[in-house]
C-alpha positions as CSV (number, residue, x, y, z in Angstrom):
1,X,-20.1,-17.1,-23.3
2,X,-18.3,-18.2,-26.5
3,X,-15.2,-16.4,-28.0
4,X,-16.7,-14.4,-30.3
5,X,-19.9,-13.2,-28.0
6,X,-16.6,-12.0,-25.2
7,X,-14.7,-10.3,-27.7
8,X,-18.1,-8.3,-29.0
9,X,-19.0,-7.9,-25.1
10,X,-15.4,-6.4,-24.4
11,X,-15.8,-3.9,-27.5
12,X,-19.3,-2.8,-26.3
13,X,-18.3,-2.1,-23.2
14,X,-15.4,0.6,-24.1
15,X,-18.5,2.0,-25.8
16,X,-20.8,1.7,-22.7
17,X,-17.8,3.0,-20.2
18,X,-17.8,6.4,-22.2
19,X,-21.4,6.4,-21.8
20,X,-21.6,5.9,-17.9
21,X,-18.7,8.8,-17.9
22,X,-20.9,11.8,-19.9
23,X,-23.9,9.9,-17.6
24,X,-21.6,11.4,-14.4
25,X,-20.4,14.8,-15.9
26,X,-24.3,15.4,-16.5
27,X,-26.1,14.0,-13.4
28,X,-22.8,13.4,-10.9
29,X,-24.1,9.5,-10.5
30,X,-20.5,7.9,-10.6
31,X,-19.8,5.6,-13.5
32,X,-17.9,3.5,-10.7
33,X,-21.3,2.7,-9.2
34,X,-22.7,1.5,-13.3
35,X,-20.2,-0.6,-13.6
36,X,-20.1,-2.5,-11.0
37,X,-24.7,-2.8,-11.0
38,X,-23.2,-4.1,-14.6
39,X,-20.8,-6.2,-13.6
40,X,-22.9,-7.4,-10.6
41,X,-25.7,-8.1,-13.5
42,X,-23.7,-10.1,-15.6
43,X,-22.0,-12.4,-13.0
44,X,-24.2,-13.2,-9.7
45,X,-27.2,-12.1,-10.9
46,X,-27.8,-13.7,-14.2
47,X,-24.3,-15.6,-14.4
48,X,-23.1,-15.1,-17.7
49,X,-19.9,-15.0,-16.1
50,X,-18.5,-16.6,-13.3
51,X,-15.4,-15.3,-11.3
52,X,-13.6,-18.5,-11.9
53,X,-14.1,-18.0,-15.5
54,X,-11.1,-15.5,-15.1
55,X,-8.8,-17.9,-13.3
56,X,-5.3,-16.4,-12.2
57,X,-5.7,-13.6,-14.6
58,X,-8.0,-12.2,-12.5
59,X,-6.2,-10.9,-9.6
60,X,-3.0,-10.2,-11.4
61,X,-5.4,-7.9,-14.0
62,X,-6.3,-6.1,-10.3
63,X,-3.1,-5.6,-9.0
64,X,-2.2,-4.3,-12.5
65,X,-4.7,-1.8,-12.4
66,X,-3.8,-0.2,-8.9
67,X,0.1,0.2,-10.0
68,X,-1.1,1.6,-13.0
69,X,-3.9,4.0,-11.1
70,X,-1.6,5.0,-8.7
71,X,1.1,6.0,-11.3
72,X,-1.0,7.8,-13.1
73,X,-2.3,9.7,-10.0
74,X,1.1,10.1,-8.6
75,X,2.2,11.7,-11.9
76,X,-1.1,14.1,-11.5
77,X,0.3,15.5,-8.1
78,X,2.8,18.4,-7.1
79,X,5.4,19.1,-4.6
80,X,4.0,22.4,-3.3
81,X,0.1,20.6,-3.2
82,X,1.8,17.5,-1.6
83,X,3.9,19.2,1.0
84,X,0.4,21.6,2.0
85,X,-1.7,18.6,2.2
86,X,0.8,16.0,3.3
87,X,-0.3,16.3,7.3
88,X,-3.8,16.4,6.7
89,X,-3.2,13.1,4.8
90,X,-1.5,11.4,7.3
91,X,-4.1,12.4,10.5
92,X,-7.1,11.7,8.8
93,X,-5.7,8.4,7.5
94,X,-4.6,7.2,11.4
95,X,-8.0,8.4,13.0
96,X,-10.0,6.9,10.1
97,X,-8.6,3.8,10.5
98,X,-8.2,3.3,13.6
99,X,-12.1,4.3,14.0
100,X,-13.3,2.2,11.5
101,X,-11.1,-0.5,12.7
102,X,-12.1,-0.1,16.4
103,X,-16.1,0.1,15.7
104,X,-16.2,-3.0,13.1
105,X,-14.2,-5.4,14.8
106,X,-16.5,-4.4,17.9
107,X,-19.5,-5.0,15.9
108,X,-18.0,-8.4,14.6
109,X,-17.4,-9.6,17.9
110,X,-21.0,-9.2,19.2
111,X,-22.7,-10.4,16.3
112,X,-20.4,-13.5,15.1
113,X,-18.1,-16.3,16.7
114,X,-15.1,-14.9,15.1
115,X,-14.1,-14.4,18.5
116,X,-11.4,-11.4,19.7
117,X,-8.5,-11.5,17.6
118,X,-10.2,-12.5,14.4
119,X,-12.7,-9.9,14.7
120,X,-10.0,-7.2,15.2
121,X,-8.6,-9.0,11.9
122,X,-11.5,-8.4,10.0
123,X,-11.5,-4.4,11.4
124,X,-8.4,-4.0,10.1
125,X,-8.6,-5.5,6.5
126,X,-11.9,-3.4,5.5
127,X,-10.2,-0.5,7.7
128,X,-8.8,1.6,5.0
129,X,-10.1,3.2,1.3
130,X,-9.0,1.5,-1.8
131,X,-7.1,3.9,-3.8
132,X,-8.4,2.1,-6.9
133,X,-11.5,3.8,-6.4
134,X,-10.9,7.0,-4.5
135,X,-8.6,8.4,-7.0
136,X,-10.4,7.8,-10.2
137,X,-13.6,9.7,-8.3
138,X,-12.2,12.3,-6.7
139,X,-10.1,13.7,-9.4
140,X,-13.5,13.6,-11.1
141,X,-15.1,15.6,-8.3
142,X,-15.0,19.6,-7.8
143,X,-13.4,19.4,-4.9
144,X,-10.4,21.6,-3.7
145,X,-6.4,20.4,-5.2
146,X,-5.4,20.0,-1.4
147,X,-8.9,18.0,-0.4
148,X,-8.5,15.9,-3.5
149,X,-4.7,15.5,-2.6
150,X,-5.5,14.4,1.3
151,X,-7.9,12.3,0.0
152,X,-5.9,10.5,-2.7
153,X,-2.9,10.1,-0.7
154,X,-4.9,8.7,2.5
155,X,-5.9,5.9,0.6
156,X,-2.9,5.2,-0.8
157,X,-1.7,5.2,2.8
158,X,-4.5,3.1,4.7
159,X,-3.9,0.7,2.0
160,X,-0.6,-0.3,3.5
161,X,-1.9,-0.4,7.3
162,X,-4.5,-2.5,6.6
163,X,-1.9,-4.8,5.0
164,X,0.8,-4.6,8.0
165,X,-2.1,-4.3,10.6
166,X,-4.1,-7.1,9.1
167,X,-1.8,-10.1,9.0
168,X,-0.3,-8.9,12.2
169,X,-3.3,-9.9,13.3
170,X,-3.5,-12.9,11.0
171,X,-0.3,-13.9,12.3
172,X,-1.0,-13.5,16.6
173,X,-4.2,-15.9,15.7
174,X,-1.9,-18.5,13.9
175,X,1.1,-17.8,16.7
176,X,-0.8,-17.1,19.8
177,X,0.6,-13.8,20.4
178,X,0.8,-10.0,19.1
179,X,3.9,-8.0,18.6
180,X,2.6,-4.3,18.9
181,X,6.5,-3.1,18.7
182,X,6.8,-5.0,15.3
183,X,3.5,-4.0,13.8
184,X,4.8,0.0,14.5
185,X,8.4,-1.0,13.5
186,X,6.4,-2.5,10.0
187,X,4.3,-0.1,9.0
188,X,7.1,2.5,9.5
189,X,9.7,0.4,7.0
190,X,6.8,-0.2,4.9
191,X,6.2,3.4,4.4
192,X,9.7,4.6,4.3
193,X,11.7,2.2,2.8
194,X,9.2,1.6,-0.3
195,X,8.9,5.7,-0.9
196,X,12.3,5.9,-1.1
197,X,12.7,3.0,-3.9
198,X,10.2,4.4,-5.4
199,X,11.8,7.9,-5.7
200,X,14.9,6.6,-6.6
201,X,13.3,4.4,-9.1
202,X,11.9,7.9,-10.0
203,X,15.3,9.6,-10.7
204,X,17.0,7.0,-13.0
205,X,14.2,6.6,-14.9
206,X,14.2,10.3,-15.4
207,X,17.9,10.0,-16.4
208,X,17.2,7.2,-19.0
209,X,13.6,9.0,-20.2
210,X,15.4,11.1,-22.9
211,X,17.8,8.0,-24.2
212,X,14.4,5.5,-24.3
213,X,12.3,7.6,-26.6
214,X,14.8,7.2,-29.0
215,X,13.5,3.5,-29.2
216,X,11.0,2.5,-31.9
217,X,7.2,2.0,-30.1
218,X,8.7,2.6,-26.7
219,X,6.0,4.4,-25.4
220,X,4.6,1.8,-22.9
221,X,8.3,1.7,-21.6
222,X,7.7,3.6,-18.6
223,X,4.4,1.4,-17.7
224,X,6.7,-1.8,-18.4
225,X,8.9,0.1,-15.4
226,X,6.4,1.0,-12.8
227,X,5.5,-3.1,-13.0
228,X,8.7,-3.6,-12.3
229,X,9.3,-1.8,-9.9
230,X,6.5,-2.4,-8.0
231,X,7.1,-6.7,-8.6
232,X,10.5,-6.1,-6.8
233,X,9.8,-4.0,-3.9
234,X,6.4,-6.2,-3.3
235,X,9.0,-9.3,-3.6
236,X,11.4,-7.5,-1.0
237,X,8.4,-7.2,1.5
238,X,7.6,-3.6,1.4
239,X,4.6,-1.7,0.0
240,X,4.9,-1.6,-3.4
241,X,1.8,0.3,-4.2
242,X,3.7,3.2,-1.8
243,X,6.8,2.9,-4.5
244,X,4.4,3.1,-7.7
245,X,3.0,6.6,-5.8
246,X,5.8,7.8,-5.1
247,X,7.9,6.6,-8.4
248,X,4.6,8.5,-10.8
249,X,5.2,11.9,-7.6
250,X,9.1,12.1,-8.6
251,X,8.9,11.6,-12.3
252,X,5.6,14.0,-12.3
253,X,8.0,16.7,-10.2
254,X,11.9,16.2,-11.4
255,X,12.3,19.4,-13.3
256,X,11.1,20.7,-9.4
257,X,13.7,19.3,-7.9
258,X,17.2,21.3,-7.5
259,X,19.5,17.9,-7.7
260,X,22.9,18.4,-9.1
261,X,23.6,14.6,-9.6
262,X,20.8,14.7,-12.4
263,X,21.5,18.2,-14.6
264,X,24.7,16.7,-14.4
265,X,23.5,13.7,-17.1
266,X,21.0,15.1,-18.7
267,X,19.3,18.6,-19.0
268,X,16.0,19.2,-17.1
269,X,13.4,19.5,-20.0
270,X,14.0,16.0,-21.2
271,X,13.5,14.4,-17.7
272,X,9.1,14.4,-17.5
273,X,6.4,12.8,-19.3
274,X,5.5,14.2,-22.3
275,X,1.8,15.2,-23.3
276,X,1.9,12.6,-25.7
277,X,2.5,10.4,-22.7
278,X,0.4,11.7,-20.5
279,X,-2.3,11.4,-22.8
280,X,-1.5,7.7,-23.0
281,X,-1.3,6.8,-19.7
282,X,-4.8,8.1,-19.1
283,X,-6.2,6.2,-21.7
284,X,-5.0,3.1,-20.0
285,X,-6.1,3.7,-16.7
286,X,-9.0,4.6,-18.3
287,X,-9.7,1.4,-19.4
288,X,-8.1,-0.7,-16.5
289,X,-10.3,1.6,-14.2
290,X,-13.4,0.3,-16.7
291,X,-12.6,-3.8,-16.0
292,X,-11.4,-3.1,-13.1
293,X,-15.0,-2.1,-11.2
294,X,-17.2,-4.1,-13.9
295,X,-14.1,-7.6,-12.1
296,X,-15.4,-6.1,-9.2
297,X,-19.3,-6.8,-9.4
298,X,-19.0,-10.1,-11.0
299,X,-16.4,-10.6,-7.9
300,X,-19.4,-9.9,-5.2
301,X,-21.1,-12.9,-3.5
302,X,-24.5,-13.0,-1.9
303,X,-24.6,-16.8,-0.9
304,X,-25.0,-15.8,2.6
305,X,-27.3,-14.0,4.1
306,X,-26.5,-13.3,7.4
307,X,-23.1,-12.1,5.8
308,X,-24.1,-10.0,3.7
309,X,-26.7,-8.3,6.2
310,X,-23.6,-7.6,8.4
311,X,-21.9,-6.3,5.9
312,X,-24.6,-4.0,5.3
313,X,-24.5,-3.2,9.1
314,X,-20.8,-2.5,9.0
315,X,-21.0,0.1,6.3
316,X,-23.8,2.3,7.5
317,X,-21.5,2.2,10.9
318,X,-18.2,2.9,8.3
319,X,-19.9,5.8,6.7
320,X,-21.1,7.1,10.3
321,X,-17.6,6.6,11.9
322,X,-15.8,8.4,8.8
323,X,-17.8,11.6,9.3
324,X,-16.4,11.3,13.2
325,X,-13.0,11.2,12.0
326,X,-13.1,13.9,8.9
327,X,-14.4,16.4,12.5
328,X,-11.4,15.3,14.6
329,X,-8.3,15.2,11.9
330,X,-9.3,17.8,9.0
331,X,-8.5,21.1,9.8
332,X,-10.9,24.0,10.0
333,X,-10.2,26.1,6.7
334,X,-11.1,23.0,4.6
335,X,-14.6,23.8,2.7
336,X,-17.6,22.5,4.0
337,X,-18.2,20.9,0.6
338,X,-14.9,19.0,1.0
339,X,-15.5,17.9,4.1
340,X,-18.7,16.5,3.7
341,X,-17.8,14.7,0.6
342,X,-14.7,13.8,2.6
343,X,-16.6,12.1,5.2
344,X,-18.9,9.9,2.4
345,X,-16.4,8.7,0.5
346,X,-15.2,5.3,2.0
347,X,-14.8,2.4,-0.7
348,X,-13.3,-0.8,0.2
349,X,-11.4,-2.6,-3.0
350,X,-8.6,-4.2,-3.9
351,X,-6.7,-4.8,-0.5
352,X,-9.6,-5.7,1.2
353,X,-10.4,-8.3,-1.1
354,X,-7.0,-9.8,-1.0
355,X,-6.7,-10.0,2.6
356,X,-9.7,-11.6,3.3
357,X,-9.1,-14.7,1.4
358,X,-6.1,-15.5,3.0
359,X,-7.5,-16.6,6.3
360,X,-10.0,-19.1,4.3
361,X,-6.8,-20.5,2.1
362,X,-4.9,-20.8,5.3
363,X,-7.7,-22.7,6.9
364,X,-7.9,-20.4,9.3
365,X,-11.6,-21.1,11.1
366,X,-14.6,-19.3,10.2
367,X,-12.2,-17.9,7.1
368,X,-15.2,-18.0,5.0
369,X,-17.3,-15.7,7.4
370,X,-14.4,-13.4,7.1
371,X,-14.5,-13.4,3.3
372,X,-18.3,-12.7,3.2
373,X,-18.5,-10.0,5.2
374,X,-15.8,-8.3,3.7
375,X,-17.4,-8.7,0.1
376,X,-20.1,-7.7,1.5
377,X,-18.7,-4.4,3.2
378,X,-16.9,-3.7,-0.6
379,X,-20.3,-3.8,-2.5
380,X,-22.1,-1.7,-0.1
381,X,-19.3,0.7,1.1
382,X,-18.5,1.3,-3.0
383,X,-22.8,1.8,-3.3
384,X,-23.3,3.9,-0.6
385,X,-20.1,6.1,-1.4
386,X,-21.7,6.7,-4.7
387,X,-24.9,7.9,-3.8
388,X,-24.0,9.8,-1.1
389,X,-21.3,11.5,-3.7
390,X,-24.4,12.2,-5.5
391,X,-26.7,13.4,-2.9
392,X,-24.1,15.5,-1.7
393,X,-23.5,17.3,-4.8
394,X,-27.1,17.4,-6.2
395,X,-29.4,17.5,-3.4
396,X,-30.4,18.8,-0.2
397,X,-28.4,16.2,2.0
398,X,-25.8,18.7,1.4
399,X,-27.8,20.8,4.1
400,X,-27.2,18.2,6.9
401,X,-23.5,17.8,6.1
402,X,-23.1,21.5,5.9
403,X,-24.9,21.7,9.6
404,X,-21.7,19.2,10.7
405,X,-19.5,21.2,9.1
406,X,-20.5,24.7,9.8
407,X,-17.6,26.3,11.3
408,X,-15.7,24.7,8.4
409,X,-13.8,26.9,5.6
410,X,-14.2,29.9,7.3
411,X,-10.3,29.9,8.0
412,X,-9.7,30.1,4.5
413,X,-12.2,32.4,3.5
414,X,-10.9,35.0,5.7
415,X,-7.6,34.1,4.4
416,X,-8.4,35.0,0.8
417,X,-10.2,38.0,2.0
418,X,-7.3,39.5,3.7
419,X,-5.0,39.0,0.6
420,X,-7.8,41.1,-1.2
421,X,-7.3,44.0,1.0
């Protein structure tokens, strides 16, 4: 494609990605799942653009996006939601991964000669959600605030095990040996240490909000600051998609926190995002959130067959495994509804993709099997998430799921009945 047929393409498609947005608030099929039958259309299918037409720019326009989704949907969440949903989050985040970990690297190891180790590699990587995509969907979905929270928070979560898990992994293949202590002692640190830059990242930018928008055109200021943020903690080793969540939580909560040290420099009301802001910021993920899933379908590769039919494999067994672990971690007054859309909604993105191309540049054997059949997993996982969030919402499969979940939500309806009297 020339200059000028891209730069038309790109304006068209702003156009089209409103379109595919009224298409889900009338008929509840995901304009995730457009884009990327779009972007799938345009790259592999009839190759008007390859993935190597995008060079570097590719995967730093990704990573972009998730610091800049996760802000958004950090800013979106409160204290009293978080601190209600925050358990729920972290169990169903622990059994889910460790499920889908378990039962994919077990498949892998029967069906390929990725051997032990490399197949427990490959569990890992496509073992948690991408936040990329959950959060966009579910804040889209009628779900519950504490079921959308759980669900936007494990990803955010699963992200960073199947980081820290992952190239443990990578590493005991490489080494010839796995250090369980040091892959708890990681995720731990991970977790901790970048929530904690991220909140104080949080605070001082809350202190210096009021004296910024005093600058000419400084609204994209605060964006400009999340990058940062996220660049250094990323360069220290820790998670810095945790410190983006947690920076967009504290600046989206500060007037809720009682901290002397900042009433002390500046007075509460100037301290949050504006409306004006807000407003902003959700323009731009909406349209990183639009280039990011049309990246991802020109992204997918179907060279290999066998791949991609274990990849198929490994998501009908994800999507089983998920409903497994939404029974064992989620408690009993969560909705039926939220449950079973809890236990279809199991994207692989960003992470995934990352991860498995680092065995294949480190010329680690069979890295291109590896790479495959996780681009295979993301494609299908991010397909059959989307029509089972349909069929779930529109259609009688919501029968079956509510047989599963029967004694679900009963807890809370009890609870609200009570409160009546």
């Amino acid at each position: 494609m020339n200059t000028a047929a891209i730069i038309v393409f790109v304006g068209l498609l702003v156009f089209v990605a409103h379109l595919f947005e009224k298409i889900f608030e009338e008929t509840k099929i995901p304009d995730v799942l457009l884009l990327i039958i779009l972007g799938v259309l345009i790259g592999p299918v009839f190759n008007f653009i390859n993935i190597s037409d995008f060079g570097l720019a590719g995967p730093i326009f990704i990573t972009l996006a998730l610091v800049v989704i996760l802000f958004q949907g950090g800013t979106k969440l409160k204290l009293e939601s978080l601190g209600r949903s925050a358990g729920g989050a972290a169990g169903l985040t622990f059994v889910s991964f460790i499920l889908t970990s378990l039962s994919t690297a077990g498949i892998t190891y029967l069906l390929t000669d990725l051997g032990i180790v490399r197949a427990a590699m490959l569990g890992a990587i496509i073992g948690g959600t991408s936040s990329a995509i959950v959060i966009p969907l579910v804040r889209q979905l009628e779900m519950r605030e504490e079921s959308s929270i759980i669900m936007q928070l494990e990803s955010a979560l699963s992200d960073v095990l199947a980081i820290v898990v992952g190239l443990a992994f990578l590493d005991a293949y490489i080494l010839g040996e796995f250090n369980f202590l040091f892959v708890i002692e990681r995720i731990f640190t991970s977790f901790l240490v970048a929530g904690l830059m991220g909140f104080a990242a949080g605070i001082v930018w809350s202190i210096l909000l009021d004296k910024v928008r005093h600058i000419k055109d400084s609204i994209f200021t605060t964006p400009a600051f999340v990058f940062v943020i996220f660049g250094l903690v990323e360069f220290l080793g820790y998670s810095g998609a945790i410190a983006a969540l947690a920076f967009g939580i504290t600046l989206g909560n500060v007037q809720a926190l009682k901290l002397p040290l900042i009433s002390r420099y500046t007075p509460l009301k100037a301290l949050s995002l504006s409306k004006r802001e807000s407003a902003f910021f959700s323009e731009i993920v909406f349209l990183v959130k639009t280039f990011f899933f049309l990246y991802m379908g020109i992204s997918m590769q179907f060279e290999n067959t066998t791949s991609v039919l274990i990849g198929l494999l490994l998501a009908l067994v994800i999507v089983f495994v998920r409903v497994v672990a939404v029974r064992v971690s989620v408690t009993k007054s969560t909705p039926a509804f939220d449950a079973s859309l809890m236990s279809v909604i199991v994207p692989k993105g960003l992470a995934a993709a990352v991860l498995a191309s680092i065995p294949l540049q480190l010329g680690v054997p069979y890295g291109d099997i590896i790479q495959n059949i996780t681009y295979a997993v993301i494609l299908f996982t991010i397909v059959l998430t989307s029509i089972m969030v349909f069929l779930v919402e529109k259609t009688k499969v919501y029968k079956f799921y509510q047989k599963i979940f029967a004694n679900y939500g009963q807890q809370a309806v009890e609870s609200t009945v009570v409160n009546q009297i």
